[in-house]
C-alpha positions, 0 to 999 in steps of 0.5 A: 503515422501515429496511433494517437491518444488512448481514452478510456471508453465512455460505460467504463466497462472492464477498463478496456481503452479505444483508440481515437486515431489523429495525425501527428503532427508531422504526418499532416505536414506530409500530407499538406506537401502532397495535396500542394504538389498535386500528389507528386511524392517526388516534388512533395520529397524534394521540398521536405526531405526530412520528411521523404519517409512519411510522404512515401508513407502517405502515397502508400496509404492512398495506394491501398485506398484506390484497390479497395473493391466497391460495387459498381453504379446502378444504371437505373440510380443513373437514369432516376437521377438523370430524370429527376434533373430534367424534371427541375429544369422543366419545372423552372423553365415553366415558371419562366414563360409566361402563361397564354392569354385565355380563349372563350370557354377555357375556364379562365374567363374569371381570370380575363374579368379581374384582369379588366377591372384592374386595368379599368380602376388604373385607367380611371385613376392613373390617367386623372392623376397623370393629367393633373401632374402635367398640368401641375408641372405646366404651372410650375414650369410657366411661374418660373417664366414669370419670375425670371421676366419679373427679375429682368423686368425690375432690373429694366426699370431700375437701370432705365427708369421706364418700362420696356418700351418699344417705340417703334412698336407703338401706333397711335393709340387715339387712331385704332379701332381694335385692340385685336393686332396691336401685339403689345407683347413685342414691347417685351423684346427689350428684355430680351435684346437687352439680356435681361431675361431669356427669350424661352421665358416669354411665352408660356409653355402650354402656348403652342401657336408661341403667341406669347404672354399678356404685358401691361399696355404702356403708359405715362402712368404706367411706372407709377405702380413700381415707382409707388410699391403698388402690387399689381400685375404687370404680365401674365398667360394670354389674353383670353378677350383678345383671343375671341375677338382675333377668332371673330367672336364676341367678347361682352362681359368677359369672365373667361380664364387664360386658354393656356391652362385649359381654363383653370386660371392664370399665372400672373406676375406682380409689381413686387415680381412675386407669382400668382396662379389666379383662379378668375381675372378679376381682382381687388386693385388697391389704392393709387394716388387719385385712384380708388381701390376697385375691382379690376378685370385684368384682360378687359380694359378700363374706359374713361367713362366706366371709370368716371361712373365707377362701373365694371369693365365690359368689353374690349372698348376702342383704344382711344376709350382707354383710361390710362390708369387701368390695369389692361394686359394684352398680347 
């Protein structure tokens, strides 16, 4: 070991010198040898044995160390440290554990009170707000229906020239009393037989009974409006007329919404196969050959003599007092 460098002292007194003890370098390889042996002077030796003198020197040192007398451990240090930890550890478990709801007369009913009122604002709040986000969703989710039966249906006409068109589920029409179980939406199958669109896609999601959307009823002047670039609607939610009257209940002059979205409106798919959420059923048709532009209610169809008199829809008329021409859908 080694005394080190000497340095004057700092108040430059009598000139005297202190000693700022360091290890040279030699002794702090010593030392380095013994804390990687684990102090085992004779592996430490064996590695470095240049340097066998400073590492018994080294284990000497220690030695004198290990007998130098210290005074024993206080037992009640001992046992104030020991609480102080117990004390912590209570302390944390405590912030842990949830506090017990509060019983009458505890004081803690101001507590119970802003509890309620949080829970009441949530309520009030969060529910019309998780109501209006399902309905959203509800009416993104059925528009996307629509686009895709739009996407296949443009596809139909184009490869066949025609609406679908399902003979075999076509009656008389001149011979029906109602339109009540017609089923106009099963024409709607050849899309689906043909793989233009998903069988999903037909009804739409808030339909729980799966009794499918509103097709235009077929005709002979049906495909007039694709052929012409007309924009009509050409499918839509169900059929609210239809419903009442299948329910045994009077339709008159009907101005209700779609059941499918509690009445808010109706999703409706056009000719030019773009996505309508209409507010109300009736809308401006606009003008096609022969026929004039006009309002149109698209659940109610048109008879011949309120079209010759240019008069609104009332009620659903008998099949055989259908005007060809009129925007009617049905399910």
């Amino acid at each position: 070991m080694s005394a080190g460098d000497q340095t004057p002292t700092a108040d430059g007194g009598d000139g005297a010198t202190r000693a700022n003890p360091t290890l040279a370098a030699p002794d702090m390889e010593a030392l380095d040898l013994l804390i990687e042996h684990g102090f085992d002077a004779a592996k430490a030796a064996s590695a470095r044995p240049e340097l066998a003198a400073r590492i018994d020197a080294a284990m000497k040192l220690f030695a004198r160390l290990d007998e130098y007398p210290v005074e024993s451990s206080d037992d009640s240090l001992v046992d104030a440290t020991l609480a102080r930890i117990a004390q912590a550890e209570r302390e944390e478990e405590s912030r842990m554990r949830l506090a017990p709801p509060p019983v009458v007369g505890s004081g803690r009913w101001p507590d119970l009170w802003a509890v309620a009122c949080v829970a009441l604002v949530l309520i009030g709040v969060g529910l019309p707000l998780a109501n209006w986000m399902q309905s959203r969703a509800a009416e993104d989710s059925c528009a996307n229906n629509l686009r895709s039966l739009g996407g296949g249906l443009a596809r139909y006409v184009g490869d066949h020239g025609a609406v679908p068109f399902n003979a075999s589920l076509a009656p008389d029409l001149a011979t029906l009393d109602s339109w009540a179980n017609l089923g106009n939406n099963r024409h709607l199958s050849k899309l689906t037989d043909g793989n233009y669109a998903e069988t999903q896609c037909l009804c739409c999601p808030n339909d729980a009974g799966r009794n499918g959307y509103a097709y235009q009823v077929p005709s002979d002047k049906a495909l007039r409006t694709w052929t012409l670039g007309v924009r009509v609607p050409v499918i839509a939610d169900r059929n609210p007329a239809i419903e009442l009257t299948r329910a045994g209940h009077p339709v008159g002059l009907c101005v209700l919404n779609s059941p499918d979205h509690g009445g808010a409106g109706q999703n409706a798919l056009f000719t030019d196969v773009s996505v309508e959420f209409l507010r109300n059923t009736t809308l401006i048709i606009p003008a096609i050959e022969d026929d004039p532009r006009h309002l149109e209610n698209i659940y109610l169809p048109m008879s011949a003599e309120e079209r010759a008199a240019r008069k609104p829809e009332q009620d659903l008329d008998r099949p055989s007092e259908w005007a060809k021409s009129d925007v009617f859908l049905l399910n």
